[in-house]
KOLZATOR-196820 format. One record per residue (C-alpha): y, x, z; residue number from 1; residue in one letter. Coordinates in pm, 1 decimal, padded with zeros to 6 digits. Layout:
<rs>
        Y        X        Z drengu zalo
        Y        X        Z    NUM    A
...
</rs>
This chain:
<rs>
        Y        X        Z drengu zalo
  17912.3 -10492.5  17836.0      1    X
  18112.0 -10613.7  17547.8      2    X
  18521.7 -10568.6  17598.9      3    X
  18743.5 -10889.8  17602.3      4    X
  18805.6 -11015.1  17308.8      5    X
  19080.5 -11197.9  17101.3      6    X
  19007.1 -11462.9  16919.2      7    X
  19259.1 -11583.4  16625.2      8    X
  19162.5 -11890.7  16421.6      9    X
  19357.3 -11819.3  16102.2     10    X
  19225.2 -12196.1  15949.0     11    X
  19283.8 -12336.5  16251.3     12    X
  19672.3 -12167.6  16224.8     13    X
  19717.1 -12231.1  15856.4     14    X
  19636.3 -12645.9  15934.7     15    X
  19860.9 -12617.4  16213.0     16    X
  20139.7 -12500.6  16067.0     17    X
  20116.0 -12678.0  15724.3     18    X
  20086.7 -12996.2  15933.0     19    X
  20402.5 -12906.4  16107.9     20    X
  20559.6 -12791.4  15785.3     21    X
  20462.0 -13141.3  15629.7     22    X
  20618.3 -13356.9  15904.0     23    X
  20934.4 -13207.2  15890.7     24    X
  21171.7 -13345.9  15635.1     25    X
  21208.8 -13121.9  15347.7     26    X
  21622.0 -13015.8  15415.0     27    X
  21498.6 -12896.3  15709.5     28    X
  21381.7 -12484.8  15722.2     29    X
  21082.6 -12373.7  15914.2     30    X
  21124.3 -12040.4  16043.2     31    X
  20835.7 -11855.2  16236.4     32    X
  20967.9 -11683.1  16544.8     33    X
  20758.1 -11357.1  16582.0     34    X
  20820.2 -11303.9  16922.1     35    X
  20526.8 -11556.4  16978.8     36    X
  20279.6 -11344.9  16804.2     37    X
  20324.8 -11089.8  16600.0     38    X
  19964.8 -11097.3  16541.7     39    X
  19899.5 -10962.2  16155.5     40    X
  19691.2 -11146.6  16079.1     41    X
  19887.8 -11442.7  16220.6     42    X
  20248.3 -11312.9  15977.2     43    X
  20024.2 -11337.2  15661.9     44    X
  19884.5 -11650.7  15723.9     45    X
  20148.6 -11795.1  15826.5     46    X
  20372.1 -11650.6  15565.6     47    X
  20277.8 -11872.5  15218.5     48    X
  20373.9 -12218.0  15474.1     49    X
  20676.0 -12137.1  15668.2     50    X
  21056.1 -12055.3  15514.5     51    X
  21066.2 -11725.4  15699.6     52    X
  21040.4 -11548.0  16020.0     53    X
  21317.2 -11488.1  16271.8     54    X
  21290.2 -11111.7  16466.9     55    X
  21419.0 -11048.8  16797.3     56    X
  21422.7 -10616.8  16757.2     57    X
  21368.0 -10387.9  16543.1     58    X
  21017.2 -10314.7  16610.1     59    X
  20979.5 -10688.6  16470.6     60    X
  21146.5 -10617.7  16192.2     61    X
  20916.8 -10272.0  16120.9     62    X
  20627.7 -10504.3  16194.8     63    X
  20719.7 -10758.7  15897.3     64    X
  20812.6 -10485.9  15680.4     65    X
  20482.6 -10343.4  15677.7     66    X
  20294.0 -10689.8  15736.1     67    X
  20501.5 -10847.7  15466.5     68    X
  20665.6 -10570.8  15235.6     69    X
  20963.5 -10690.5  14973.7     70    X
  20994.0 -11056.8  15195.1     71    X
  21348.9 -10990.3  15428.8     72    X
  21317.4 -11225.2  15757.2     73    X
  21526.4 -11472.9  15765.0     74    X
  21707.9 -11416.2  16098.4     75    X
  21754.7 -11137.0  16381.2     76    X
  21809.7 -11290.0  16698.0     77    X
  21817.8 -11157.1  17065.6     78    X
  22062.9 -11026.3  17358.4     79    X
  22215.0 -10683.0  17373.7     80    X
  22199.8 -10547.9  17016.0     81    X
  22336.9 -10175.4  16977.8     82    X
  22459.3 -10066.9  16641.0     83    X
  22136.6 -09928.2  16549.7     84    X
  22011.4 -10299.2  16618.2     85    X
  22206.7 -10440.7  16336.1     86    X
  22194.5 -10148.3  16080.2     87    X
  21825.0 -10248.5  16097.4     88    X
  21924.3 -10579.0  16035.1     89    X
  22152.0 -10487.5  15761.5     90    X
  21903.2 -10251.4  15637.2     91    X
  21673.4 -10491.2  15585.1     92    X
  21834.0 -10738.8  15423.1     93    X
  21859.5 -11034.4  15702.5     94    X
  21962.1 -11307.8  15582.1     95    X
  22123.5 -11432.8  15924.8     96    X
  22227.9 -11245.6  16230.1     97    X
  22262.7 -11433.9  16537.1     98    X
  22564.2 -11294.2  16711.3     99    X
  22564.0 -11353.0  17092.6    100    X
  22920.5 -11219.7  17205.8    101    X
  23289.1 -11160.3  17056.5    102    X
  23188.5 -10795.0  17095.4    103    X
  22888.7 -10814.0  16941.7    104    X
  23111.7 -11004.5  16637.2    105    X
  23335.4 -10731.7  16635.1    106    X
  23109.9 -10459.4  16676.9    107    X
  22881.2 -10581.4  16317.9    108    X
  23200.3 -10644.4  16149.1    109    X
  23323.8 -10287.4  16194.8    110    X
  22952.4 -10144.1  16106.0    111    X
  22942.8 -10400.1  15818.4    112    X
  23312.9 -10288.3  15699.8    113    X
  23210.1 -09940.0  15706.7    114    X
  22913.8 -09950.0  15518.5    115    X
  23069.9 -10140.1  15245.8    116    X
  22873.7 -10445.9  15335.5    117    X
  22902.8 -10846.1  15417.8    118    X
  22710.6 -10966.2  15714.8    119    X
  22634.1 -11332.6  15717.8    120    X
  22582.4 -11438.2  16064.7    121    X
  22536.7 -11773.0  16268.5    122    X
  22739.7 -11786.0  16615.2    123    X
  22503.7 -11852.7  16937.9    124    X
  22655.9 -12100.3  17142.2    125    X
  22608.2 -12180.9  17501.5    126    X
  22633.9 -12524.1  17516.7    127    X
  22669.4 -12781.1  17804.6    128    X
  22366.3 -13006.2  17711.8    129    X
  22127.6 -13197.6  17959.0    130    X
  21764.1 -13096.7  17934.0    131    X
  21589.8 -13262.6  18201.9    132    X
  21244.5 -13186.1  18268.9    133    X
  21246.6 -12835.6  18018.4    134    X
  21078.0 -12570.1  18185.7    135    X
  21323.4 -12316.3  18102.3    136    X
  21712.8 -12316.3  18077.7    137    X
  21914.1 -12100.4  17878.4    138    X
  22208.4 -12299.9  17855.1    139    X
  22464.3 -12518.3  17987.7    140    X
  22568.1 -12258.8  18233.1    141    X
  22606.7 -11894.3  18329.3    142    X
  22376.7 -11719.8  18091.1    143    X
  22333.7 -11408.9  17929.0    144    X
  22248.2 -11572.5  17636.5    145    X
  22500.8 -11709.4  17381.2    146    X
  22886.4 -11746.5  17412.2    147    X
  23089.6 -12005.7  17564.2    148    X
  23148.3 -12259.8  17310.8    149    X
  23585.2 -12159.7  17318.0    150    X
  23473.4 -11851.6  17273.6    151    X
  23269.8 -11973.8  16962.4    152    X
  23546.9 -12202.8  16783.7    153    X
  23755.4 -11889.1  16809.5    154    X
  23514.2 -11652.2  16654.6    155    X
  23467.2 -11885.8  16405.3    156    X
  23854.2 -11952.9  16258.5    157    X
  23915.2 -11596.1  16319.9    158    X
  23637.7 -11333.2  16192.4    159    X
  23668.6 -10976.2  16187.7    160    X
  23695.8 -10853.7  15852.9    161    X
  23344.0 -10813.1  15673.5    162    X
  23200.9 -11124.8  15858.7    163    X
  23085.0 -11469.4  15696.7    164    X
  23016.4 -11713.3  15936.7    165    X
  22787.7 -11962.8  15840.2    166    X
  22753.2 -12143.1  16142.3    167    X
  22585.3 -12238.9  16469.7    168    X
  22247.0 -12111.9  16656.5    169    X
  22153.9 -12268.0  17007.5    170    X
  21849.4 -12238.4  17171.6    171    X
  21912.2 -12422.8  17537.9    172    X
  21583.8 -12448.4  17701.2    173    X
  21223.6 -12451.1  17622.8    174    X
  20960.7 -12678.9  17744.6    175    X
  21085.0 -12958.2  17541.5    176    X
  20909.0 -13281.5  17439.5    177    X
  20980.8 -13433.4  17072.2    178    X
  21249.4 -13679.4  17232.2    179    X
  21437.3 -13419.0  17437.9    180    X
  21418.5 -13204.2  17152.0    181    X
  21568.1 -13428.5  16912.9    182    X
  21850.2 -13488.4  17160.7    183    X
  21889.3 -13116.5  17227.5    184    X
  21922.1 -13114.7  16836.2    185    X
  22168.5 -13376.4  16741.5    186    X
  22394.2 -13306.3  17018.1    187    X
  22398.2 -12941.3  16894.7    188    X
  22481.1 -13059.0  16496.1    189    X
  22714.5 -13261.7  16705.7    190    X
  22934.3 -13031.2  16826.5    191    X
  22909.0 -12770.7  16515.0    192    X
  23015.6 -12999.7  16263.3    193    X
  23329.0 -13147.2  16495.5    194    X
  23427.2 -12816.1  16613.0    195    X
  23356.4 -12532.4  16346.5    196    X
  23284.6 -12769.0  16086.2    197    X
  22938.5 -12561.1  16018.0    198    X
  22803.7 -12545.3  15742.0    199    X
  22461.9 -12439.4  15868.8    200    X
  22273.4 -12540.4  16210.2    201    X
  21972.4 -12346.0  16410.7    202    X
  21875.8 -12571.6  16660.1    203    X
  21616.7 -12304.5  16762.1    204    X
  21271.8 -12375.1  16918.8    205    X
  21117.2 -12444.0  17262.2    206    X
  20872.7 -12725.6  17164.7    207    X
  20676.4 -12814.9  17461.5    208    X
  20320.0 -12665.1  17479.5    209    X
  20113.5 -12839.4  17805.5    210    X
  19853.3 -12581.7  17920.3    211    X
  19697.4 -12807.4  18142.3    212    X
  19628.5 -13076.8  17893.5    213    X
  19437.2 -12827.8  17613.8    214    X
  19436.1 -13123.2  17361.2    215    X
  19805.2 -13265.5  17374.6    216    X
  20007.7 -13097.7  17119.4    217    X
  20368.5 -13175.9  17044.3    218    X
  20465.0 -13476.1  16831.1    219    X
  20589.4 -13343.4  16514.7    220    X
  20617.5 -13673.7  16304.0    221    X
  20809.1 -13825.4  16576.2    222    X
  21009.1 -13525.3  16573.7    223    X
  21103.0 -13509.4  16216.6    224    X
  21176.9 -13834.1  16208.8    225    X
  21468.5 -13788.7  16470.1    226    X
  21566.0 -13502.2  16248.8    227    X
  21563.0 -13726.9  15934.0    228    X
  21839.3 -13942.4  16127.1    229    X
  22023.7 -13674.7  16224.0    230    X
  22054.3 -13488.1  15842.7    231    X
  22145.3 -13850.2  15731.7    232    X
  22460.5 -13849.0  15958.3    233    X
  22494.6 -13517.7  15835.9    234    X
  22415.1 -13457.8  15452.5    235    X
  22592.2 -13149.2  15395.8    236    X
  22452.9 -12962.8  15689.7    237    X
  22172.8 -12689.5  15656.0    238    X
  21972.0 -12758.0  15951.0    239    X
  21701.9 -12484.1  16036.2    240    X
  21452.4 -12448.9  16337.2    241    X
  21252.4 -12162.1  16500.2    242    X
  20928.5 -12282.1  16633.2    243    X
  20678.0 -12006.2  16805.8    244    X
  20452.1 -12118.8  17086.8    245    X
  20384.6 -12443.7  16964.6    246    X
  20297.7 -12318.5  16642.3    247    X
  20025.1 -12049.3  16718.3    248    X
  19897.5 -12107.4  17086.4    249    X
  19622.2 -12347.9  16984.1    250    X
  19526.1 -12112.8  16752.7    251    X
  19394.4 -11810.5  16990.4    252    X
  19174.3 -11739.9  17272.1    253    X
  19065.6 -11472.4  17512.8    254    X
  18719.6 -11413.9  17575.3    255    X
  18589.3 -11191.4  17851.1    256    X
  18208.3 -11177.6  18053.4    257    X
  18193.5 -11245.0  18427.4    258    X
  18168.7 -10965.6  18617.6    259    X
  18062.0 -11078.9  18953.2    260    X
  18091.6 -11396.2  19127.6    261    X
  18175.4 -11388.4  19583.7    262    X
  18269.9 -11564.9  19841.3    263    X
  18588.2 -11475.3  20060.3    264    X
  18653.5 -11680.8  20414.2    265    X
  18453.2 -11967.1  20255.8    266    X
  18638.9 -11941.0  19854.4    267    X
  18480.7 -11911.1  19533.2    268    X
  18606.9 -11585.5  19349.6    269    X
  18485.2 -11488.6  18968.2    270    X
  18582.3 -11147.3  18854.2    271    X
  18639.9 -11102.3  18501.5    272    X
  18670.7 -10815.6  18266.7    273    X
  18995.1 -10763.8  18176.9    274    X
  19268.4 -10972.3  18335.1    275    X
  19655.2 -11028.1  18349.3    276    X
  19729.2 -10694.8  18199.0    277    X
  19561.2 -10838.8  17887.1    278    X
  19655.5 -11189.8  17892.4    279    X
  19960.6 -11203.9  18083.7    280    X
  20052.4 -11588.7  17988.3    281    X
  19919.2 -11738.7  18312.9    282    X
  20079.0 -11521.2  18573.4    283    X
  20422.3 -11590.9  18354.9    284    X
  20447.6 -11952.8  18336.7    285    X
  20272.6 -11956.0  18715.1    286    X
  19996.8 -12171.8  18565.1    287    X
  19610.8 -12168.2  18593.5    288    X
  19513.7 -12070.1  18208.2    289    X
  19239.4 -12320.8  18078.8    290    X
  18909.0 -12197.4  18023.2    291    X
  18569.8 -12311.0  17947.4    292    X
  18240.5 -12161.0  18048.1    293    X
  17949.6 -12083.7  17811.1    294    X
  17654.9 -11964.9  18025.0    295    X
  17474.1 -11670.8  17879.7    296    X
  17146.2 -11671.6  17778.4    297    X
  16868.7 -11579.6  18018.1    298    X
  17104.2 -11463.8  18293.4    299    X
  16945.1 -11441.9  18642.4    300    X
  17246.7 -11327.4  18878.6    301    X
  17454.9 -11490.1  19133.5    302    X
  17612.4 -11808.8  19036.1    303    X
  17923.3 -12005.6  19199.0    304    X
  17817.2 -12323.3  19376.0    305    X
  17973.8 -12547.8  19158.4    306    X
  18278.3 -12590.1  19339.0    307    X
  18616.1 -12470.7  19311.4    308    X
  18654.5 -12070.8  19225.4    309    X
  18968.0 -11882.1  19139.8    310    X
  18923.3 -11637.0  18851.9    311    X
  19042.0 -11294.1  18875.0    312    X
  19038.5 -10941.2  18664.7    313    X
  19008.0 -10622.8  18733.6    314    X
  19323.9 -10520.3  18835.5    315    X
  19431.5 -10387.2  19233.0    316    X
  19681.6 -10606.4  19274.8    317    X
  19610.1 -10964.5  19405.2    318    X
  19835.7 -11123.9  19157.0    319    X
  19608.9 -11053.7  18899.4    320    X
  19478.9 -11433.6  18888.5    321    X
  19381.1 -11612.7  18546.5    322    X
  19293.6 -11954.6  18680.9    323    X
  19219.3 -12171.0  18913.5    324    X
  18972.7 -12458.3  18876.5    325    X
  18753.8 -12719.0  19036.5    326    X
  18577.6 -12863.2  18745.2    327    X
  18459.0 -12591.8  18578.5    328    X
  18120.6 -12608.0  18746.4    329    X
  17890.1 -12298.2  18836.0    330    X
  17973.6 -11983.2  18697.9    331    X
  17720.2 -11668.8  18727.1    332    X
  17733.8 -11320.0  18643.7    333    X
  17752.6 -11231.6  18261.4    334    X
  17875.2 -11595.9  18149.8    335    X
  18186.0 -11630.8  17900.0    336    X
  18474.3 -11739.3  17990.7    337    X
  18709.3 -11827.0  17686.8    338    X
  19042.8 -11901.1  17809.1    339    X
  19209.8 -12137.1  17573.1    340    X
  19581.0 -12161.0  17421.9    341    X
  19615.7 -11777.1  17377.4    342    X
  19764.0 -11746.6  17082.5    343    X
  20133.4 -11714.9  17198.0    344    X
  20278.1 -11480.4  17416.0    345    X
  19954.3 -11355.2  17560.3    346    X
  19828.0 -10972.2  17461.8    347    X
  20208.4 -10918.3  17319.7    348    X
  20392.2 -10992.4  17657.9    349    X
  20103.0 -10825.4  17871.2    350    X
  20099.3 -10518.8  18128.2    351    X
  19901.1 -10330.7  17920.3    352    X
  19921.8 -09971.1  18054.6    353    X
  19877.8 -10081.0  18397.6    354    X
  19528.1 -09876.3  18537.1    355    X
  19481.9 -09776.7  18176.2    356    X
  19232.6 -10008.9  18124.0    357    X
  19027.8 -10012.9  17769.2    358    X
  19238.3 -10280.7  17584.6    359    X
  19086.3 -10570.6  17408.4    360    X
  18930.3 -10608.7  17109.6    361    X
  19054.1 -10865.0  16794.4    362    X
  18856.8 -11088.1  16592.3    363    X
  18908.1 -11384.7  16384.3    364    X
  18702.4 -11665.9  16308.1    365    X
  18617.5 -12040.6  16486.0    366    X
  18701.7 -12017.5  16850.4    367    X
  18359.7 -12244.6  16981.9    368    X
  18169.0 -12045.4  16749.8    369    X
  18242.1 -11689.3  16845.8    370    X
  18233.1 -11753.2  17199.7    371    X
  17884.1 -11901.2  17117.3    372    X
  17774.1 -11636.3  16978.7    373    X
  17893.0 -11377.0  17259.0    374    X
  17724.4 -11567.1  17518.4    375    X
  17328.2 -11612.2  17324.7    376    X
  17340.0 -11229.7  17348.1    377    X
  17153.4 -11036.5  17611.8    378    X
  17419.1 -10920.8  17871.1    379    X
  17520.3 -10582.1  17862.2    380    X
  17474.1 -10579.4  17480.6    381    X
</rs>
């Protein structure tokens, strides 16, 4: 039996994000935020097409340095930094740090005042803006995330000694179509040019990615357009954003063989190699993960009805579910299943140690094709 497998696309990712690159007005910096995948493979090709890359801990930042040696990421992001958190930043030459809290502010400008250094930093802001219909909140009201915008204004006309503050980062919510986000976005510029006067602007990420519709993908043009309008009320402004998901989930997929296929109190179940503990995206967002079924060649086992199944891995808890689906048709024993939109905070956000399970393998290449390929071999080669 062949161990799941993940699939990256690297054309597939490279025509993604150049398309995404090209509808974007030019002012306006594309950073990568690695957090999504930190795939390398997915850094390098993504590298040449985006501005830079935005790092969340310090075991992001090791991971560029040795993916991408001599190129410093653009900006370090991310709750509850120590001092050892922002020496690494230093270290490495950041070009932005994201402060969350007065404390934190105060905290970098001693280090930075110590070390003989200048941090240039952006303020994170929690700011009371609608986002109906996102599918996650992170601001607008109590949050660990950010500061309270009086808190901000006052950071900003008074920095500790050692600090430049460029401007404003807010990242509200996530789940956001192009509308919404362009909202989010102006009403953020907004309030940093009429209350700090910033100079620069991260309006962050959290472009909507739909996993039950496979083939929707955000729309970028209409999105960059809204941008457009917004850096025309605002020429002076350095406006930056920090897509992730929407950039590389398209662009992988996890492939794993059937295992066995049973009926419990009258309900489909397919067990899978592998599971939640390798692709941990479904049981996050509380979605069914979208798969497709190639049958494999010249297999003779049990097969599903055709009705609808639930599909499961190997795990002993029951919460270890994939997906759910009635259209999938019958599914037998030693069939691939290649579970779609992996290529964001999948194998990266997973349970891995959990039974100590064999992890997966890693591949690149055409998603359709590979998967092809897996299931024309015997099974159990």
């Amino acid at each position: 039996m062949t161990r799941p497998v993940y699939v990256h696309d690297l054309d597939a990712l490279a025509g993604q994000a150049r398309a995404v690159r090209a509808a974007l007005p030019p002012p306006v910096e594309l950073l990568y935020a690695v957090k999504a995948n930190p795939d390398p493979g997915v850094l390098r090709t993504l590298a040449p097409i985006v501005d830079g890359f935005e790092a969340a801990s310090r075991g992001e930042l090791r991971r560029l340095a040795e993916v991408l040696p001599g190129r410093a990421p653009a900006a370090y992001a991310g709750p509850g930094k120590t001092d050892a958190d922002v020496a690494a930043a230093l270290d490495a030459g950041v070009h932005r740090i994201h402060v969350e809290s007065p404390t934190e502010l105060a905290r970098l400008g001693a280090l930075a005042t110590a070390t003989g250094r200048s941090a240039q930093v952006l303020l994170r802001v929690n700011l009371p803006v609608d986002a109906p219909g996102a599918s996650l909140v992170m601001g607008g009201g109590p949050s660990p995330f950010g500061m309270d915008p009086a808190d901000a204004v006052g950071c900003a006309r008074r920095p500790p000694a050692g600090i430049d503050v460029r401007g404003i980062h807010a990242h509200l919510a996530s789940g956001l179509d192009a509308p919404l986000a362009a909202t989010v976005a102006a009403a953020v510029v907004d309030w940093a040019v009429a209350e700090v006067d910033a100079a620069e602007v991260d309006v962050g990420g959290g472009m909507t990615v739909d996993y039950t519709d496979p083939d929707a993908r955000f729309d970028w043009e209409g999105y960059g357009r809204a941008l457009a309008d917004v850096l025309d009320s605002y020429p002076g402004v350095r406006l930056r954003i920090e897509p992730g998901r929407s950039v590389t989930a398209h662009c992988g997929a996890y492939l794993t063989e059937v295992i066995d296929v049973k009926r419990s109190y009258g309900e489909w179940f397919v067990v899978v190699a592998g599971g939640t503990h390798h692709l941990r995206t479904p049981a996050a967002k509380g979605h069914a993960q979208p798969f497709t079924v190639h049958p494999r060649l010249g297999a003779a086992g049990p097969r599903t009805d055709g009705g609808p199944v639930t599909v499961v891995g190997q795990l002993c808890t029951p919460k270890d579910v994939l997906s759910f689906s009635s259209t999938a048709g019958p599914i037998g024993v030693g069939d691939v299943l290649a579970f779609a939109m992996a290529g964001a905070y999948a194998w990266n956000i997973s349970h891995r140690d959990f039974l100590l399970h064999e992890p997966p393998l890693f591949r690149t290449g055409d998603l359709r094709e590979v998967a092809a390929e897996w299931a024309s071999r015997p099974f159990g080669t």
